[in-house]
C-alpha positions, 0 to 999 in steps of 0.5 A: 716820729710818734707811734701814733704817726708811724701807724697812721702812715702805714698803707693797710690797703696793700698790706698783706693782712686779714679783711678783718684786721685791716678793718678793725685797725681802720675803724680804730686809726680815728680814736688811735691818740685816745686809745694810745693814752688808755694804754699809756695810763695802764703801763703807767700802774706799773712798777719801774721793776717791770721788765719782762711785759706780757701783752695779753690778748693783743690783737693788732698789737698796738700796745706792744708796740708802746711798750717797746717804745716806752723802753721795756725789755721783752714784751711778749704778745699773746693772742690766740686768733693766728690772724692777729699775730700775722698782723702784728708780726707785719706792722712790727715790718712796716714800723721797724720795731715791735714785741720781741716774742709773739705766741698764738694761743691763750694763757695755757699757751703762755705758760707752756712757753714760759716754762720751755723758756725758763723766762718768768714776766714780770707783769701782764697787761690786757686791753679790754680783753678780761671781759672776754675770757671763757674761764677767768679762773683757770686764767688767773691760776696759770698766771700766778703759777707763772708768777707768783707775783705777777703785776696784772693790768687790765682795762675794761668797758664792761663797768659795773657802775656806769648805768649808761654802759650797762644799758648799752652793753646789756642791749648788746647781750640780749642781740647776741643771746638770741644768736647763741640760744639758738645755737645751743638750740640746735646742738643740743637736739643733735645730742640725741638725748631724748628730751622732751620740748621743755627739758630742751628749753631748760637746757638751752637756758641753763647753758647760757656762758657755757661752750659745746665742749663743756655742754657735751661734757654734761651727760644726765639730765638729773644734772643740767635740771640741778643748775639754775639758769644763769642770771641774764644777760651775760652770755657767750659765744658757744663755739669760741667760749668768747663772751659779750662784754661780761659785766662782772662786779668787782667782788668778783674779780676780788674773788677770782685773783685772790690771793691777789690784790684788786685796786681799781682805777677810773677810766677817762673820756677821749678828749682828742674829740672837736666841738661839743663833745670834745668839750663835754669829754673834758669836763667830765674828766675834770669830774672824774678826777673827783671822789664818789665819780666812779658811775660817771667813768667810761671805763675801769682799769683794775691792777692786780698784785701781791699785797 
């Protein structure tokens, strides 16, 4: 039996998981061959000399599931929502395999366990997990400590090149923004920092992609006025530090793995679609396999690794 037909089969309804996984597994069981053959293109970057496979930011753990299947010799999962690792330690039941290790917690986490367990991976995969991390700088530095030559793999819907998805991803941001402004809003004015209404409104904007933590942390108002407003419209949630769909450029991500090397891969439209857009999926993959498509792309993929 397929992956696929082993986690269709499975009856979530009495499966002893959060509302919120059976949900999101549910709403994803539809697209599940496309979402398999994204997984399925990210291991495909990697080198046969990986063994040791980190699936970060796994949430229902599909990925490490196929990994597994696909032959790989420790996958170890890595989420830091508890609920997610309850739910991936319950399908690995249900299927009858799954990842051999499974850590609740972020890449601080990973490292901490990694160095206990003198176990050094070889390679670290995400699905669209990237654009959501609060600091990526702290994340890539614990990762090629771990590593110094750490295989990296990560997809994201978060393009900078596709118009379309920037202007739908940005619409999103500007929702979610108005929830977290306000938020900022309202714990700010419980700092008890004697401002006045438009010193507040500076703060509420300069802190933008910024968590209560770390606006606590800040503590004269001679520094939040030295910090320019953050350019709209990449914002995060301040509680969690989870952003929205961060849109960042591929210079960035140059930047921030350095000394590491950023390639970056096209995604590809779900061609399991029927009718009309099942037909405009295809062809658009036929273009993309062009040069100069990279705006037509759904999604990117960059792999990271020593040069």
């Amino acid at each position: 039996m397929d992956l696929a037909e082993s986690i269709r089969k499975i009856d979530y309804n009495s499966l002893d998981i959060s509302d919120y996984s059976r949900r999101y597994i549910q709403a994803l069981l539809p697209i599940l061959d496309y979402y398999l053959d994204i997984c399925n293109r990210a291991l495909d970057l990697l080198p046969p000399s990986v063994h040791t496979l980190v699936d970060y930011g796994g949430g229902h753990g599909f990925l490490s599931f196929l990994a597994k299947k696909r032959g790989f010799e420790h996958v170890i999962y890595v989420d830091y929502n508890p609920q997610a690792s309850a739910t991936v330690t319950a399908l690995a039941e249900q299927i009858g395999f799954g990842p051999d290790t499974v850590l609740t917690g972020d890449h601080n986490t990973l490292k901490t366990w990694c160095d206990e367990q003198h176990i050094i991976p070889d390679a670290v995969v995400g699905i669209d997990v990237i654009e959501h991390i609060y600091r990526l700088e702290p994340f890539f530095s614990d990762l090629r400590s771990i590593n110094p030559r750490m295989q990296m793999v990560f997809s994201t819907a978060s393009t900078p090149y596709n118009p379309w998805i920037r202007h739908r991803l940005h619409r999103i941001m500007h929702r979610d923004e108005e929830k977290f402004q306000q938020m900022r809003h309202d714990f700010i004015a419980t700092l008890n920092l004697e401002l006045s209404p438009n010193e507040l409104d500076h703060w509420v904007k300069a802190t933008r992609g910024m968590t209560f933590n770390d606006i606590k942390s800040i503590t004269s108002i001679e520094h939040i006025t030295s910090i320019p407003t953050p350019p709209f419209p990449n914002t995060c949630n301040p509680i969690t530090g989870s952003w929205t769909e961060r849109i960042l450029p591929i210079k960035t991500y140059r930047h921030l793995a350095a000394p590491l090397c950023v390639e970056l891969h096209k995604g590809f439209y779900n061609s399991y679609q029927r009718g009309p857009k099942g037909i405009a999926s295809r062809m658009l993959n036929f273009l993309l396999r062009l040069p100069f498509t990279l705006p037509l792309a759904p999604f990117i993929i960059l792999k990271i690794n020593a040069k």
